[in-house]
BAFI-3210 file (N, C-alpha, C; in Angstrom, 3 decimals, decimal comma, padded with zeros to 6 digits):
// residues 114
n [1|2|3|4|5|6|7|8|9|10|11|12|13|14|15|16|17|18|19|20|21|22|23|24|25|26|27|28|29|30|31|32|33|34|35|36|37|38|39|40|41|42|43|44|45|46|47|48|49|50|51|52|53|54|55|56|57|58|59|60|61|62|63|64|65|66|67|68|69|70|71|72|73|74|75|76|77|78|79|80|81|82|83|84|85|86|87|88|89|90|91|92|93|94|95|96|97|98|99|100|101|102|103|104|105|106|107|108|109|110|111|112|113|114]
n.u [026,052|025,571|022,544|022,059|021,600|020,500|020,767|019,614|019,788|018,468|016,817|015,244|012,522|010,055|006,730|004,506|001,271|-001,855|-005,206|-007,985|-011,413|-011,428|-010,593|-007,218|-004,125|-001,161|001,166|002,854|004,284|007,068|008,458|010,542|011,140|010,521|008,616|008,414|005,873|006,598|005,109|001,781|000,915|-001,743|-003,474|-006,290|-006,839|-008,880|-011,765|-014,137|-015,094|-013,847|-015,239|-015,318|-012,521|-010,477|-007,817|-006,397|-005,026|-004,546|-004,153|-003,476|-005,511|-007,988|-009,350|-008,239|-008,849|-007,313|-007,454|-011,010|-014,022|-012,802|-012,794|-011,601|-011,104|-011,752|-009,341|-007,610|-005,329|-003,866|-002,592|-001,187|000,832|001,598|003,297|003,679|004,253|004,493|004,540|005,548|003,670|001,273|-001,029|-000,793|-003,564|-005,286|-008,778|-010,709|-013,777|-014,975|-015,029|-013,551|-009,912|-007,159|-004,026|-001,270|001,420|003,861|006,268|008,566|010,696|012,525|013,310|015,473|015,819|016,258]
n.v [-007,863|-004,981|-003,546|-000,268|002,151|004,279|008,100|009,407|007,683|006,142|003,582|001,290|-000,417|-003,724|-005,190|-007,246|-009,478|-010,627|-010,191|-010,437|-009,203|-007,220|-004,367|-003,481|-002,766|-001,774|-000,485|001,388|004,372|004,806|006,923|010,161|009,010|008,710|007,833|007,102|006,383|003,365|002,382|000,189|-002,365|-004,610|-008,067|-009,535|-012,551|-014,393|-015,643|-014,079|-010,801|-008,613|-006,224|-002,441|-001,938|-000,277|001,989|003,647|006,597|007,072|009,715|010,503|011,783|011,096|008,740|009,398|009,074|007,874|005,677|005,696|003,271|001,089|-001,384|-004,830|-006,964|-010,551|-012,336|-010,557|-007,634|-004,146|-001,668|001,208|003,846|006,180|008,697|008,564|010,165|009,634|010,420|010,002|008,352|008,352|006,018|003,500|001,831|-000,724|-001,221|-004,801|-005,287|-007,628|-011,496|-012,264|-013,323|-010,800|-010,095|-008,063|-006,099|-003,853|-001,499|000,868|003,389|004,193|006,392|007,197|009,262|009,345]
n.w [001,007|002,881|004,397|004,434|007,213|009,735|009,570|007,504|005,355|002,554|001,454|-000,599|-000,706|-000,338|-000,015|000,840|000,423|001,345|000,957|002,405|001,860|003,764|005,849|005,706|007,264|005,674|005,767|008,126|008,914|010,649|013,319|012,560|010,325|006,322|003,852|000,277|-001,981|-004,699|-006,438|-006,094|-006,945|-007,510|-007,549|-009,040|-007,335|-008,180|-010,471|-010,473|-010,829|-008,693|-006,713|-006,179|-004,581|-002,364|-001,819|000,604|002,872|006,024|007,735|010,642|011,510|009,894|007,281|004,065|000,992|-001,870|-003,803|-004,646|-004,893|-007,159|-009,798|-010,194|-012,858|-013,029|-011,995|-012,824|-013,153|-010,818|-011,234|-009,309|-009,931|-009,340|-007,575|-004,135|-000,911|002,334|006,261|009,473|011,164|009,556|008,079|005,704|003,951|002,461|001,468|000,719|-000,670|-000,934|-001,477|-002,697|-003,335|-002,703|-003,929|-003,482|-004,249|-002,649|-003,725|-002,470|-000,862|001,518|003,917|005,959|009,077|011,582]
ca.u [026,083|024,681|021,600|022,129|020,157|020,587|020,442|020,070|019,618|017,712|016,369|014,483|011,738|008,868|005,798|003,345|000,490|-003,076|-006,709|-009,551|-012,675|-011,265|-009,193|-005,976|-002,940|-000,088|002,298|002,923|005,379|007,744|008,755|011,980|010,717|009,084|008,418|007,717|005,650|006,820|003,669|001,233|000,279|-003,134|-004,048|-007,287|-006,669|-010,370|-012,095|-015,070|-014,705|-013,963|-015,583|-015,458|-011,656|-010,411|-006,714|-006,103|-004,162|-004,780|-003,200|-003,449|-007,201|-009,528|-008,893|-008,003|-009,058|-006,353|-008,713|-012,202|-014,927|-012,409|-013,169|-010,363|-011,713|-011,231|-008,073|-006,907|-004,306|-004,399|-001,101|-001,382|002,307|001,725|004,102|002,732|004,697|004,005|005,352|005,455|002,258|000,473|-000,944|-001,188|-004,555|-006,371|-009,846|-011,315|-014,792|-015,468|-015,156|-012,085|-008,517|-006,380|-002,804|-000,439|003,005|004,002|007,591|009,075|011,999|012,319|014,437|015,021|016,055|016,670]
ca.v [-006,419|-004,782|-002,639|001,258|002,511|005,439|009,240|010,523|006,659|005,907|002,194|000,257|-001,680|-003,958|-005,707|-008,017|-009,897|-011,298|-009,501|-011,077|-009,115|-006,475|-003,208|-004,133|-001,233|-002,207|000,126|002,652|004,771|004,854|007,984|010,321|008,583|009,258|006,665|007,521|004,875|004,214|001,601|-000,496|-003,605|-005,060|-008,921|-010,566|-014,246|-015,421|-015,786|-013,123|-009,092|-007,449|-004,910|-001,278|-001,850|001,078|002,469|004,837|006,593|007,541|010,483|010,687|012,403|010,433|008,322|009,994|008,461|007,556|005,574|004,434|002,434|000,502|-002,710|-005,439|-008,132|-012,045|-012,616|-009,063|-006,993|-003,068|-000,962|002,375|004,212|008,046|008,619|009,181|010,544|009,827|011,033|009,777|008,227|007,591|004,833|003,153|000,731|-001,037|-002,167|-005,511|-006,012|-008,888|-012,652|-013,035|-013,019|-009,871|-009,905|-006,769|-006,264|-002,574|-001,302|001,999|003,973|004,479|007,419|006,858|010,279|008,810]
ca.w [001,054|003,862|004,089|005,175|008,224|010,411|009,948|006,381|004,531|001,738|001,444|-002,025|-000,032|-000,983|000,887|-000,125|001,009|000,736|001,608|001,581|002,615|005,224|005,623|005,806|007,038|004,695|006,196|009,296|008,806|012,200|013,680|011,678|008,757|005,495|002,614|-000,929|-002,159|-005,711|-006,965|-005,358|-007,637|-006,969|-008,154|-008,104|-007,715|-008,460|-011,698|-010,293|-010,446|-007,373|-006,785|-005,035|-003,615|-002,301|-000,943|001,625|003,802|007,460|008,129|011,914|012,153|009,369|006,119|003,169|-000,423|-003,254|-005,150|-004,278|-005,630|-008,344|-010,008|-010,710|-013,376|-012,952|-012,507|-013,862|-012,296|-011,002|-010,973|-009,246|-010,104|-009,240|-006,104|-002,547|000,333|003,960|007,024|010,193|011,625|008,072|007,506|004,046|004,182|001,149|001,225|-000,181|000,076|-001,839|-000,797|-003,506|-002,849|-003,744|-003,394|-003,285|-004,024|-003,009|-004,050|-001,727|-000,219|003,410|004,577|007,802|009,620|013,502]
c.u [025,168|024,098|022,231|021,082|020,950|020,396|020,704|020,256|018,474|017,321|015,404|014,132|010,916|008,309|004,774|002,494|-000,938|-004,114|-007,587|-010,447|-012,428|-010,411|-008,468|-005,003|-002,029|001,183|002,511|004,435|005,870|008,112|010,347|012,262|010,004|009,784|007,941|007,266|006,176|005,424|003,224|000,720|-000,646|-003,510|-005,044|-007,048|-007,626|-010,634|-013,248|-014,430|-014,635|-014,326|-015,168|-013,923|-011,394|-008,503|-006,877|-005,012|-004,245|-003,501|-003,103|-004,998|-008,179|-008,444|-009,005|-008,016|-007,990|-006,963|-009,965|-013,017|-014,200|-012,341|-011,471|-011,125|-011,064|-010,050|-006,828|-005,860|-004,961|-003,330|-001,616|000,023|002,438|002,888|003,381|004,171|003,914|005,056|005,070|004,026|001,210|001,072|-001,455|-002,488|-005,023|-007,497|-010,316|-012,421|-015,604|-014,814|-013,884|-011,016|-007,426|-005,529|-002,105|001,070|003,230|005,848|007,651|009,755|011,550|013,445|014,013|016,244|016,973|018,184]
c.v [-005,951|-003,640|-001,550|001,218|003,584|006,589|009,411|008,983|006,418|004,375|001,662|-000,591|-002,494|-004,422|-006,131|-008,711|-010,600|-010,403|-010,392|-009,811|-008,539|-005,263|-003,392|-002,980|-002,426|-001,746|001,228|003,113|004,793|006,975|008,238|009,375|008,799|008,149|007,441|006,368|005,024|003,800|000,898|-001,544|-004,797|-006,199|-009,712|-011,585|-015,102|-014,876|-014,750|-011,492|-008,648|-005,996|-003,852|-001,534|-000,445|001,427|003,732|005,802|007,949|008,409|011,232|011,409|011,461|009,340|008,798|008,845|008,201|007,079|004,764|004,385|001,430|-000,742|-003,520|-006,798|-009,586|-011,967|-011,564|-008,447|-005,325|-002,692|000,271|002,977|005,781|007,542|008,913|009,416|010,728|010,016|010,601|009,598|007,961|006,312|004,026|002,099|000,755|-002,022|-003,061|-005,793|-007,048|-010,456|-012,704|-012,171|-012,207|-010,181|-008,955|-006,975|-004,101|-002,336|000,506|002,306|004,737|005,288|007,772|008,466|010,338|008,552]
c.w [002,180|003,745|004,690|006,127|008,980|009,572|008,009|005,147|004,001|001,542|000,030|-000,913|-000,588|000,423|000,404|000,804|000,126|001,804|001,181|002,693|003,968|004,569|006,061|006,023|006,522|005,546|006,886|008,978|010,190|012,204|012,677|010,460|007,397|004,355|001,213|-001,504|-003,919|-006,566|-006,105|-006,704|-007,157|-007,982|-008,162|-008,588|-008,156|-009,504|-011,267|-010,062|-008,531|-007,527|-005,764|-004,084|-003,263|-001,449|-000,410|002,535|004,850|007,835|009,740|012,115|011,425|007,907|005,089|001,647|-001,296|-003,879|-004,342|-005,208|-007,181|-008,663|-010,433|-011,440|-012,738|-013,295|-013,417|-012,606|-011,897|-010,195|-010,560|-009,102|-009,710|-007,873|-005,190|-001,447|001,458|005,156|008,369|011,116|010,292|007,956|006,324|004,068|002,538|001,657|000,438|000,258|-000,546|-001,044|-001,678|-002,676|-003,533|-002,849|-003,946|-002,837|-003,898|-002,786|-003,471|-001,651|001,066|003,429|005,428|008,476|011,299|013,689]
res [x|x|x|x|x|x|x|x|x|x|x|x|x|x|x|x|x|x|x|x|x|x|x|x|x|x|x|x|x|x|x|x|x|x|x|x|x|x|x|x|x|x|x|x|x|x|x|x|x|x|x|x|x|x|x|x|x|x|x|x|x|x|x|x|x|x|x|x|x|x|x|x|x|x|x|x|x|x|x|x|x|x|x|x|x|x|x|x|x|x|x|x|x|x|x|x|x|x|x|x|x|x|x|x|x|x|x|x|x|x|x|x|x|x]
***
């Protein structure tokens, strides 16, 4: 089955990864685009708390908060499900500042405008 793309298409995306111990952009929106995120799912892989992660999103002048200072236990998970809309030039970043390894699965829709 083939994906949709051009002017006025809707898209079901995901994107996943690994942080260790940096700010990480997740996802730039492109130009004649806007994303609704629908969740971001946050796992720490080590048996120690992480502390103080934080998501963001750079909206072309500074970084804008979604959640900071939040802990994820050993080996615990951390779902954030509200919706977010971004718009061309936002960019989605999550901070880890701990030595353990979080991994992130985030689930979207891209409507692509161009």
């Amino acid at each position: 089955m083939a994906i949709p793309s051009g002017s006025g298409s809707e898209v079901l995306k995901t994107k996943s990864g690994l942080i260790r111990n940096t700010t990480t952009s997740i996802l730039t929106v492109d130009a004649l685009h806007i994303v609704t995120i629908i969740s971001i799912n946050l796992a720490n892989e080590a048996a120690s708390v992480i502390n103080d992660f934080e998501i963001m999103i750079h909206d072309g002048t500074a970084d804008r908060w979604i959640i900071r200072k939040q802990n994820i236990p050993g080996n615990g998970t951390f779902v954030y499900s509200d919706k977010l809309v971004l718009q061309p030039a936002h960019v989605l970043k999550i901070k880890e500042a701990d030595w353990a390894n979080m991994s992130y699965w985030i689930s979207y829709i891209d409507q692509d405008w161009s």
